[in-house]
Every structure is written in C-alpha cells, then in structure tokens.
N, C-alpha and C positions, 0 to 999 in steps of 0.2 A: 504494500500500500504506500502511496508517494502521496506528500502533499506540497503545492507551492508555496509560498510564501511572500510573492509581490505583491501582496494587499490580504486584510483579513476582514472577512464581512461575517457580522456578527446579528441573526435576524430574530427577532422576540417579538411572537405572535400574544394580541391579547383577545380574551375568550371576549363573544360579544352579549352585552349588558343591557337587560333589559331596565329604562331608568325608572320606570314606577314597578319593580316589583323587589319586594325586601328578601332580604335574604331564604334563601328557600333550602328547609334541613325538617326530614321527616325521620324522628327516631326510630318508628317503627316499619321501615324500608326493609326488603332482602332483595340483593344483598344489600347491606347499610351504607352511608355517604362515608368515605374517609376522609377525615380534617384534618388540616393544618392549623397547628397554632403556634403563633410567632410572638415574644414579648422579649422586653429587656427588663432587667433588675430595676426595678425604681422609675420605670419609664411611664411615660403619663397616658401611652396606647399602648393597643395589641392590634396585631392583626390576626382574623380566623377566615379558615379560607376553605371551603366544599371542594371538596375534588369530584366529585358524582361517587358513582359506585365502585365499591373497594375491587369489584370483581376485574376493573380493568389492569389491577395489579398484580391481581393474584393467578390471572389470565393471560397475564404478557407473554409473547413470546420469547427465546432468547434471546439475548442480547440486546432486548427494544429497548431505546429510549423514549420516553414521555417526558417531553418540557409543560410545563406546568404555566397552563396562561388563563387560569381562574381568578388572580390576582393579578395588578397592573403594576408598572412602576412608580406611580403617580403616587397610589396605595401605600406602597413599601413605604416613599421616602414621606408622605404623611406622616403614617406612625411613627416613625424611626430616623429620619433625614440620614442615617449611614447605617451600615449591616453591623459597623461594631459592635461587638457584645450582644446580639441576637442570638437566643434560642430558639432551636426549631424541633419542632414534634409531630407525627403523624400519627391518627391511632381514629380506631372504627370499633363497634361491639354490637352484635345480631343480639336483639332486645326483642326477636319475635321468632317462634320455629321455622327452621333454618333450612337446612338440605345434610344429608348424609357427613357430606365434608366438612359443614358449618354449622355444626347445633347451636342452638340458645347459648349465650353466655360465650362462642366465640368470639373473642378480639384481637385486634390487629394493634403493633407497635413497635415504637421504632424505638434506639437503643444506639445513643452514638460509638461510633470508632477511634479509638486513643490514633489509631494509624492508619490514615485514609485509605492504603492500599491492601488494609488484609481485615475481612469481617470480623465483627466482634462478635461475642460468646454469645450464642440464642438465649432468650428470656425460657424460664421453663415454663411447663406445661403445669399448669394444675387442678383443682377440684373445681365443679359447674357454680358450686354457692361462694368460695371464695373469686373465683374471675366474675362472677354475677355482680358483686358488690362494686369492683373497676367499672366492670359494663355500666353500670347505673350512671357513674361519675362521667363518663365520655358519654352518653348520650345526652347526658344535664347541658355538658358545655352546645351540642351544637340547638338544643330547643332555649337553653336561655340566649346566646346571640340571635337568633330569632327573631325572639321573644321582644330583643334592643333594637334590633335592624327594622321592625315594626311599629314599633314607635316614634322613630324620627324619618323626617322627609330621606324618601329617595336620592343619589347622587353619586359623585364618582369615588365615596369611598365607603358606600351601604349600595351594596349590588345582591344581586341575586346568589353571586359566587362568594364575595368578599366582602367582610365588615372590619372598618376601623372604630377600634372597643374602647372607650377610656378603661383604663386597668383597673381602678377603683369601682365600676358598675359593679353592682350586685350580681349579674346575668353574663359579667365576665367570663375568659378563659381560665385567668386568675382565681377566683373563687371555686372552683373546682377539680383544678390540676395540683393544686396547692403548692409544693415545692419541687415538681416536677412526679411525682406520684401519684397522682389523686388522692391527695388528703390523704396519703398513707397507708391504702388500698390493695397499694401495685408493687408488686415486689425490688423495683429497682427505676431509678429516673431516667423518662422517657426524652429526656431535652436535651439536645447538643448545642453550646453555648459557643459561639464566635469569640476570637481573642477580638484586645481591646483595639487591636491595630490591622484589625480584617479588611475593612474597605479597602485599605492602602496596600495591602496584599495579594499575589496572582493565586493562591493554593485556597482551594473551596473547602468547606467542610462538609463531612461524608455521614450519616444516617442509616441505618441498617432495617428492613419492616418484615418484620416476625409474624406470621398469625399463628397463635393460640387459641388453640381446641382443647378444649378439657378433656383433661385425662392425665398422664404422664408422662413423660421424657422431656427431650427438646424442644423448641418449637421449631416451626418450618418457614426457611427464609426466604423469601421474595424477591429479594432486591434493595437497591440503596438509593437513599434522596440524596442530592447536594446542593450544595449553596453556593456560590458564586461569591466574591465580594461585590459585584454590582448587584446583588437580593435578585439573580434569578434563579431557580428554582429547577431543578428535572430530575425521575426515576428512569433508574436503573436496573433491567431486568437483569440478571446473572447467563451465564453463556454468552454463544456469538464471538464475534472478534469486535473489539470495541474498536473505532479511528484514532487511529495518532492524530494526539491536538498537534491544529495547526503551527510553526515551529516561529517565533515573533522575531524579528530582525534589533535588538536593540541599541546596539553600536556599529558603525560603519569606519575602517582606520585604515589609512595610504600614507605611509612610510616606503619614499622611494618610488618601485615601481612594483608594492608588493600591496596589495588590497587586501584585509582581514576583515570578513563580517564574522561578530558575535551575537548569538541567536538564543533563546530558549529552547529546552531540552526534556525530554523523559530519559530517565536512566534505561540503557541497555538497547535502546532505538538504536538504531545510524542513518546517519545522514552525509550527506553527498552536495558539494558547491558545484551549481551548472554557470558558465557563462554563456552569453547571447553571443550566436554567430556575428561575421562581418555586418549583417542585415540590418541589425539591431534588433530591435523589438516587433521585426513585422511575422516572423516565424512563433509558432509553440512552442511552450517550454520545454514541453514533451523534446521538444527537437534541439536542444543545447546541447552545446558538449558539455562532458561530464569534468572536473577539474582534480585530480588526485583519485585516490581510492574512498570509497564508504568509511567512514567514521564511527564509532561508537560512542557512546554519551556516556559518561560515567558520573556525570553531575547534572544539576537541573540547569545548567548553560552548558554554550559548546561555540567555541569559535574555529574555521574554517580559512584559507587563505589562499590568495592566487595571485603569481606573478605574467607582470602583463606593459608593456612599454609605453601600450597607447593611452591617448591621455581622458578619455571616456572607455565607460565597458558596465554592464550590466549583468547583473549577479541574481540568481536564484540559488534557493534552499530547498532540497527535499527530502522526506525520511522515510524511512518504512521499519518496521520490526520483522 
C-alpha cells in the first residue's frame, strides 16, 4: 500500500439535523442506541451524542471504519473550545428482551488503552441483577438528556443526535456516570481522559467497546473508538488491513546540492523518496523515479535525502508496510 504525500485532504462529514426535533433516545429500543458521553473535570458542559443502534458495531465488518458524524464541530468546540482533558465513553444496555446473543441486562463499554497500539484487558462478564443495576444507570443518562434536549428551543447544539449539557443539570451525563462508573455500579471506569496538552498533539487516544452478556468469563470485543486532537471521533472494527496514515512533510532542508525532507512516520513502515521527472509535475506520481532504497521507520519521524545539481526539483513521499 503506497501513499503520497503532496497534499493531505482531510474530509468530516456531518450527520444531517433535523432543527425542530430534540434529541431522540428510546430506552426501551432492541437493539438499544449507543452513546457517547464527552465531559471535562470541572467543565461547565458535556457533550452526549446517539450513535443509533449498537448493532452497527457489533455488526461491522473487518477492519470497517465508522467516522462518527452525529456530532458537529461546532458542538465539540461549544462544550469544550479544545479536546484537552476530555473524556470519552461509549456504552448501551438492552433494558427490554433481547435476542439469543443479547439478553436483558446486556451492555456495551468501553475501557481505555494505557497503549494505543495493543487492546486493553476485556471488562468481565457477570451476573443479569448485578449488570441490570449498570443497565438502569446508562439508560437514565440517555432518557434524562432527553428529557433536557426537550425543554429548551431546538439549535445547533440540541439536535436530534447531539446535546450540549450544562454538567451541573440534574438530567446530566454527570449525574449518572458519576466518577466514571455509574455511581459505583460498574466494575471499572469507562472514561478515557485526554492529557492536558492533547489539542497540540498528533497521537489520538484509543477506547476499546466490550459487550457484556451475563454470565461468565471475558467479555467480547468489538472494536476501538478514537479521538483525534481536532474532537473527531471514529470506530474501529478489528481485522482487515488498516491504511498507512498519510506520511506529513514537516521540514524541507538544501544544504549544497543535497535536499532532505523530514516526514512523519509509523514505526516498522518504509518508505521511499520519489522525484519528479524532467517534466515536472505534469506526469503521476505513480510514475517518479524512485531515489535510494525503501527505508524503514524506527521512530515516529523519518527523514529521506537526494542529491541533485538543478536548482528546482520536486519531491514525493510514499510508504507501505
């Protein structure tokens, strides 16, 4: 898999919103709505966000991605003006008979990653009356936002998908997740918190979505959310071959008649410096010559170099694993 690197186009679709209807969250759904809930420590909003049905998760095929455009950006930077210190949590509970896979009292949640690149430890599995008592708490959150989104006018941050919550409402996210467990409920916190210097940061933070079926063992894992430092939002189905992110050009350096560009990297990729024929730019990249051998990345940068007399010349990046 090759990617260029002459430009990076970055496109964030948002879901369309209906403006007179309030947030719409039915507890008793199968399968049930999965939500998002987004707050910071001490912060004066939340954001909670419907994703529809959980079954598009637990459905995905390998390796799918779902970008998440039930929330805007508008929304985000409302509540939060930056992703610093933002928590994120996903989590659903069938609060009506279910289907073979999905009894009463099944729910869904998510469980951050110390290390973005390797799943964290499944939530277990356990008894229908103790996960029954979580289930009650996760359906509370999304009928009291509701409940809020109902009572005040329609607009671009009470949609049908998304509401911006003051933290302090009684019919909050807050009043029902409590410290990230539901009041104490849930055997371990569902929230993955952004460091305080995330915005200004390239490395996303990573979520992991479990569904728990009462009974015993492990739970079974889905897939992972992430975050972006720009607050956007996508799952992760497991398998497939996932795209080498695109590889960013950040330094450009001509010493002589020797050109270095320094690029962003994934460890263990390689990548490969093409220059542009005589032509210049009118041929494909595809169709450069190649400058040296493939490269391997051993760190999250990687610079690349080509000597060359003339006094323009145009350079591409490509990687593959």
């Amino acid at each position: 898999m090759k990617t260029s690197t002459i430009a990076a186009l970055v496109i964030v679709s948002v879901a369309a919103r209906l403006a007179a209807a309030p947030f719409e969250f039915a507890a008793t759904n199968f399968p049930p709505d999965l939500v998002i809930g987004l707050r910071k420590t001490g912060g004066a909003s939340e954001l909670v966000v419907d994703l529809g049905s959980v079954a598009r998760f637990y459905g995905a095929g390998a390796g799918v991605v779902i970008p998440v455009t039930e929330y805007t950006g508008t929304q985000f930077t409302d509540a939060f003006s930056t992703s610093d210190d933002v928590a994120l949590a996903a989590f659903a509970a069938v609060r009506v008979d279910g289907d073979a896979d999905h009894p009463f009292q099944t729910i869904w949640a998510t469980r951050k990653r110390t290390d973005i690149s390797s799943q964290s430890v499944p939530w277990h599995r356990q008894g229908a009356g103790t996960l029954g008592t979580t289930a009650s708490r996760i359906a509370s959150i999304g009928t009291g936002v509701a409940t809020y989104s109902g009572s005040i006018k329609a607009g671009d941050d009470n949609t049908v998908t998304a509401v911006v919550i003051p933290s302090s409402s009684a019919n909050g996210y807050t009043t029902y997740v409590g410290t990230g467990n539901f009041k104490g409920t849930f055997q371990g916190n569902v929230e993955n918190t952004a460091p305080s210097d995330f915005s200004s940061g390239s490395d996303p933070i990573r979520s992991d979505l479990y569904e728990i079926v009462p009974g015993s063992g492990d739970s079974k894992y889905l897939g992972y959310f992430e975050l972006t430092p720009a607050g956007a939002l996508s799952f992760h189905a497991p398998g497939g071959v996932l795209p080498l992110p695109t590889p960013q050009i950040t330094k450009t350096e001509r010493v002589g008649s020797t050109t270095t560009l320094t690029f962003t990297a994934e460890v263990g990729a390689h990548y490969q410096l093409l220059q542009a024929p005589a032509g210049g730019l009118l041929g494909p990249v595809t169709g450069w010559a190649a400058v040296g051998n493939p490269v391997a990345a051993g760190g999250t940068t990687l610079s690349l170099s080509a000597d060359s007399g003339a006094d323009t010349g145009f350079y591409a990046v490509t990687g593959s694993r």
